[in-house]
N, C-alpha and C positions, 0 to 999 in steps of 0.2 A: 058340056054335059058329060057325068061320068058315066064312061060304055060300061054295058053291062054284063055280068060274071058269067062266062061261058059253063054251062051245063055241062055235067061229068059225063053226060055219053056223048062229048063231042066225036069227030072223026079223027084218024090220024095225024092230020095236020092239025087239030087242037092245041089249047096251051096244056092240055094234060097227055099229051103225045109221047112217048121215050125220048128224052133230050132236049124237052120244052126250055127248062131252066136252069139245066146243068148238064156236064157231061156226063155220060157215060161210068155208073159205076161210083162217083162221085158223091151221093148220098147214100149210098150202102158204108165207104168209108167214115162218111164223118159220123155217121150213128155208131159205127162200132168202136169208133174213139173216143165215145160219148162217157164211157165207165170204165176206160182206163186210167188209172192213176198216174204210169208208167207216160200217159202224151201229154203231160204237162205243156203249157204253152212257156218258148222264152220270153223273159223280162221283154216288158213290155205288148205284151201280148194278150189275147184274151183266150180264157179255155171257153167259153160258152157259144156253142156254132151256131145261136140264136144275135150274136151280137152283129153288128154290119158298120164295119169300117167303110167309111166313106172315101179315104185316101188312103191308094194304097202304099207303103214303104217303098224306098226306091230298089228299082232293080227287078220289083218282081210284076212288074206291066206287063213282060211276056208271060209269067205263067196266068193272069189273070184267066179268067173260065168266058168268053165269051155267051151274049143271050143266045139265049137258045131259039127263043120268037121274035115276028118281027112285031107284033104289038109291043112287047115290054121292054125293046129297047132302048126306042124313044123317051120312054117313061122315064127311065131308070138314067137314061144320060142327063135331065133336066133336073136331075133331084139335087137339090143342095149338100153342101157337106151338113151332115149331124154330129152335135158330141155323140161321144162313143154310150150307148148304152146297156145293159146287163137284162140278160134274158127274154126281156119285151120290149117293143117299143110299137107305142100306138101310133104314134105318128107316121112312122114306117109302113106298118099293118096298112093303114088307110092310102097312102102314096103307094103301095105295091098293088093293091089288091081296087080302090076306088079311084086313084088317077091326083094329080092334082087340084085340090079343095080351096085355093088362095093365094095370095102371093108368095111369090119366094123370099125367103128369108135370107140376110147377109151373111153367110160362113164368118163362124165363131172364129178368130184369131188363133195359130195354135202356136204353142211355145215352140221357141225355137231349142233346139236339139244343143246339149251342153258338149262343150269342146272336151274329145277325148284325149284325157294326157300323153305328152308324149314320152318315149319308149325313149328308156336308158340307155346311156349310150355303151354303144359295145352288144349291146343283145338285140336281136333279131325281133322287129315286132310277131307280135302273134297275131296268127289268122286272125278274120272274122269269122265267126260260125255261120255256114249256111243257112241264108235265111227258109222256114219251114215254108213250104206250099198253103198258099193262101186258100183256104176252105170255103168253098162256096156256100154263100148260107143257104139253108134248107128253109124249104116254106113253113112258116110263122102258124102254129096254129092257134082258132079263132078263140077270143079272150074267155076265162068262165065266167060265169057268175058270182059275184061275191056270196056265200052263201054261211048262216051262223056255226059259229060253232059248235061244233059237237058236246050234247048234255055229258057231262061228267060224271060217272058211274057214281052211286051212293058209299061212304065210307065204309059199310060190311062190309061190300062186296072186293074193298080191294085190299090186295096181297102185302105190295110194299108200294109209298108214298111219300116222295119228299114233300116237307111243307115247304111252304111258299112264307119268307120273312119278310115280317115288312120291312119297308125302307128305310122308317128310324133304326129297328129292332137291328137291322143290316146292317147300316154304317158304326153304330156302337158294338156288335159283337165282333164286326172287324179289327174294329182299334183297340188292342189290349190295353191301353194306358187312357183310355175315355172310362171304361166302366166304370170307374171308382171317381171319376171326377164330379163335384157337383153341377145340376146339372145335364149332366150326358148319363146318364145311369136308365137309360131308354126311354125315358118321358121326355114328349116336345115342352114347349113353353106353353101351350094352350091347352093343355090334358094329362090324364094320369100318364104312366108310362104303359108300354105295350108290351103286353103280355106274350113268350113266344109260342106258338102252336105245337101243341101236339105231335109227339112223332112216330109213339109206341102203337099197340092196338085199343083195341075198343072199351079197354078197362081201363087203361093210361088216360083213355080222350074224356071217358065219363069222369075220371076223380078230378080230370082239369077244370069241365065244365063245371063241377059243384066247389071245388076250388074258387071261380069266377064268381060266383053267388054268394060267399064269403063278404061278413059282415068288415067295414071299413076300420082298420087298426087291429083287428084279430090276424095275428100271429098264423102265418102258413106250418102245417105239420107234415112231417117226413108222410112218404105212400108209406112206409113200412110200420110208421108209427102204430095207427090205428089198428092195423091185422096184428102186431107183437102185445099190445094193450090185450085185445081181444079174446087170445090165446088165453087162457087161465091154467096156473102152476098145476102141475102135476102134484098132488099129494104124496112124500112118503111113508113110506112103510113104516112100519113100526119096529124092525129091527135098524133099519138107514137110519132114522129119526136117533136110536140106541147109539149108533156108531159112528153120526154128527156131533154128540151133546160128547158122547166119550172123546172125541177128538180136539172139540172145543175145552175140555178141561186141561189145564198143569199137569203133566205126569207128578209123578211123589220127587224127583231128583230136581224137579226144576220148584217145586215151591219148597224142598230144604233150603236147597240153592238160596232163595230169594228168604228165606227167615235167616238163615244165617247171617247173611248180608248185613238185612235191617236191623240184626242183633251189634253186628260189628258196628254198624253205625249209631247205635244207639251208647256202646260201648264207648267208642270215640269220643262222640260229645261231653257221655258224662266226665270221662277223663279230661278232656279241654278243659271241662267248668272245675271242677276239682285242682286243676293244677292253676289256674285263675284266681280261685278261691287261694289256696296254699301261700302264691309267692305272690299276690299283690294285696289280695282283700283285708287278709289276715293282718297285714305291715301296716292298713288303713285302721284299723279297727284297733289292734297293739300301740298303734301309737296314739290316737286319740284316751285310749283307758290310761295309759302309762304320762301322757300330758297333763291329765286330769287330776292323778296323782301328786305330781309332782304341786302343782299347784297349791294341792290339798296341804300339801308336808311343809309349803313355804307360811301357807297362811296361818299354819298351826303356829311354826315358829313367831313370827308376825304378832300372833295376838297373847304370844307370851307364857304359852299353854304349856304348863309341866308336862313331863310323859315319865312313867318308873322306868328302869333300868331292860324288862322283862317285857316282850311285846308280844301280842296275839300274833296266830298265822295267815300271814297275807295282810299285816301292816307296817307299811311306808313308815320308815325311820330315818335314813338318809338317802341322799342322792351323787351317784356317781360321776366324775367328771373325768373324761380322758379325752385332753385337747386334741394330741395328733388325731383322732380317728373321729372327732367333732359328734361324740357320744356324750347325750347327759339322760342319765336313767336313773329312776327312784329305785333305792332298796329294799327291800320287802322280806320280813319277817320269814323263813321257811322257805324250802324250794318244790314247792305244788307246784304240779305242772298246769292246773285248771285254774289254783286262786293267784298265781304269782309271773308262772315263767310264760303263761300264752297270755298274757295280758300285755307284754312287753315292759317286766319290770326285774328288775336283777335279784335273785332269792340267797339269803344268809342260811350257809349252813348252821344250824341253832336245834338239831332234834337229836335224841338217840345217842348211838355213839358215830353219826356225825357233825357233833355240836363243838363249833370252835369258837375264840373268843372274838370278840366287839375292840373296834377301832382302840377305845375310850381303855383298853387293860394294857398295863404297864408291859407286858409281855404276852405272847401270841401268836396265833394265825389266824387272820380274818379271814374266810373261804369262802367265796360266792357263785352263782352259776347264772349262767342266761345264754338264751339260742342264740347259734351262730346263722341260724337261716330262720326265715317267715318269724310272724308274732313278733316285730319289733326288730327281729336281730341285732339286741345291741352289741353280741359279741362276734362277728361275721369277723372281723379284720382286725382282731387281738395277732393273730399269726403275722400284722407286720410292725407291732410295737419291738422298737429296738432296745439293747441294756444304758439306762438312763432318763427312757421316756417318762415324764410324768403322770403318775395316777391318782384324783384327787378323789377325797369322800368326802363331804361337808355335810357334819351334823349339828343337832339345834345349837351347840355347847362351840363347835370349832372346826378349823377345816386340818387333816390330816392328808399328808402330801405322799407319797409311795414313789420309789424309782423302781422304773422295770429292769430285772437283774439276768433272770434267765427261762427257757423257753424248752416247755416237752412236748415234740411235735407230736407223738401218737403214743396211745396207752389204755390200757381195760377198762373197759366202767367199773371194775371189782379193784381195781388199785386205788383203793382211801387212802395208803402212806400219803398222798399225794397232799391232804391236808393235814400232818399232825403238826403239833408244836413248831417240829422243826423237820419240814419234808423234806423227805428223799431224794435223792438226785435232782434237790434245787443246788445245789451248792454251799447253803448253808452248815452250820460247825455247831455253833451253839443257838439257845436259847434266844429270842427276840421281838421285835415287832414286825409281823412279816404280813402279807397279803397272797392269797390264791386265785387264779380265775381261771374257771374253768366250763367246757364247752364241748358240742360235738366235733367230732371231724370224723368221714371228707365232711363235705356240706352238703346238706340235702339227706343225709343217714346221718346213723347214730351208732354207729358199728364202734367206734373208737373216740379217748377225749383228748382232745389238748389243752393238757397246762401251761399255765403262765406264773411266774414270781417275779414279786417285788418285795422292798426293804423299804420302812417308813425311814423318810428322813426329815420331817418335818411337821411340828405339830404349833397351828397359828389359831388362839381363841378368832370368835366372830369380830369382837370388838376390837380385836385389829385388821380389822378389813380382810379384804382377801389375799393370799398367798399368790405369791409372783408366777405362779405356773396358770393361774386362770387370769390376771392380770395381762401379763402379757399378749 
């Protein structure tokens, strides 16, 4: 039968007596080392003077605290070893306080204690530390009641609040290398993902919750969005508005600036197509009229067609051959620069008093002219016929053969000696049958001419075929 708990106004000899269950002074100590940080327990030890070692470490039998009574020392010598417990133990409680309830239990096995290394040789082991004075435990007071807990203030009311994450929400904001994985981006396998709570106050918690309420695939908007929407512009004034529109214009230097520009560039272009036109179109166009020609003055011949001695201006009479330079150009009555020489065809001087004579006179200088650049340039590379080169004219009647004799690199356009009879600083002495050709120079201007002479040295009718300088 468990005896029963003696009454607090026992007498003297009671269990609640001075020195019933401990010495002397003994539980004044251990309470005041109750909130010391500084009495840490050694390894192996427990700081909570509620704990009750069953066995005590060697050595320290003599400080052990003898009972204080003679009821609880029986008690307490019967009681089995316990594992070691932390702060309460019911079982204890009941064995201290109501006696033994059952049978005794087999003491748990305890580990045996690991062999301490030993000590280097040459050095002195080191003490053991004094083992600490075993603390009597103090009486156990009786258990509470579990009671709920405490309602949690409403969110006005509170100042500052961590939220509580959930446990998905946790393990992924932990892991920086999950967020982004699929998958892991805070939704389980069985539900959306979860949303994390609120941390701000009560205007952060309310745009969350209507945040939540948010239609499914509607795009989440910034908090700041709605209030910066909301905001409507300021109107400016009417002189701002002046000194906007003023600032948004070109000053006057920057749109000179930019017409000048577009002028130079308009300038450009047309010069590219001009000089386009000049040295390629022109040579396209000159030789197709001047092919056309030629054709025309063969078929004439061909069909046996008499011509007078006397030709209008700008018709085709013979055609020039000059093998080195692989030149064959029709002749054309006059040197017009629109009906003759930009068609690309070779013009006879025949007007005025620069009127010289025709192949066909027994004495002479035949004098003709044609561009050294663009419209044809049959005469561009007259400057490298050498003295002896051949120069043929085949007209309806016979082909007359010319050797090149000598060469006037530069000269006036007003120097005509350059055609008479018998010109000038050709080399020529007397009277004869001569040849003139002549042209611009440099190339590309018209500043200066160069002349060319030659000396007929051969006159072959048609009807003996062709002369050995086009033969060949």
């Amino acid at each position: 039968m468990t005896p029963l708990r003696p009454e607090p106004d026992a007498g003297q000899g009671g269990p609640y007596a001075q020195g019933a269950y401990e010495a002397d002074g003994t539980f004044e100590s251990a309470v005041e080392r109750l909130a010391d940080p500084l009495n840490d327990p050694l390894p192996g030890r427990h700081a909570s003077p509620w704990f009750r070692a069953e066995t005590p470490p060697p050595g320290d039998e003599a400080r052990q605290v003898p009972p204080a009574g003679p009821q609880q020392a029986p008690e307490r010598a019967q009681t089995p070893p316990q594992p070691p417990h932390e702060w309460y133990d019911p079982e204890g409680y009941q064995r201290d306080w109501y006696g033994q309830q059952g049978p005794e239990q087999a003491p748990a096995p305890r580990p045996a204690p690991a062999p301490e290394p030993a000590p280097a040789p040459g050095r002195p082991p080191a003490p053991e530390p004094a083992p600490a004075p075993e603390r009597a435990p103090a009486p156990e007071p009786a258990p509470r009641p579990v009671s709920a807990p405490a309602p949690v203030a409403a969110d006005e009311t509170v100042a500052l609040r961590t939220a509580a994450v959930p446990p998905r929400a946790a393990r992924v904001a932990d892991a920086p290398g999950l967020a982004d994985a699929p998958g892991l981006s805070g939704a389980d396998d069985q539900g959306p993902a979860t949303a994390p709570l609120p941390t701000g106050g009560r205007a952060e918690r309310r745009r969350a919750a209507k945040g939540r309420g948010r239609r499914r695939g509607e795009p989440a908007r910034p908090a700041d969005a709605g209030a910066a929407a909301a905001v409507p512009a300021v109107p400016m004034s009417r002189l701002e508005a002046r000194r906007a529109a003023r600032a948004a214009k070109d000053s006057p230097a920057v749109v000179a600036s930019r017409v000048v520009g577009e002028m130079f560039i308009t300038f450009g272009v047309l010069m590219l197509l001009f000089v386009t036109y000049q040295l390629w179109w022109t040579n396209v166009r000159a030789d197709q009229i001047a092919g056309r020609e030629t054709h025309k003055i063969q078929d004439g011949w061909a069909n046996g067609a008499r011509t007078p001695g006397v030709f209008e201006p700008g018709q085709g009479f013979a055609i020039m051959h000059i093998p080195k330079l692989d030149v064959v150009a029709p002749i054309a009555e006059g040197i017009s620069k629109e009906k003759v020489l930009d068609r690309g065809m070779v013009g006879h001087y025949a007007e005025g008093k620069l009127k010289t004579a025709m192949p066909s006179a027994k004495q002479g200088n035949f004098s003709v002219a044609g561009h050294r650049n663009t419209h044809g340039e049959p005469f561009r590379y007259i400057n490298k016929l050498k003295p002896g080169d051949p120069i043929v004219v085949e007209t309806q009647d016979a082909y007359y053969t010319y050797e090149m004799t000598s060469i006037l690199p530069q000269t006036s356009p007003s120097n005509v000696s350059v055609i008479d009879p018998v010109p000038r600083q050709s080399g020529f002495t007397g009277p004869g049958r001569y040849i003139t050709l002549t042209t611009c120079t440099p190339e590309f201007t018209s500043t200066y001419r160069m002349i060319v002479w030659g000396k007929m040295v051969d006159e072959r009718p048609r009807s003996k075929g062709k002369p050995d300088a086009l033969v060949g």
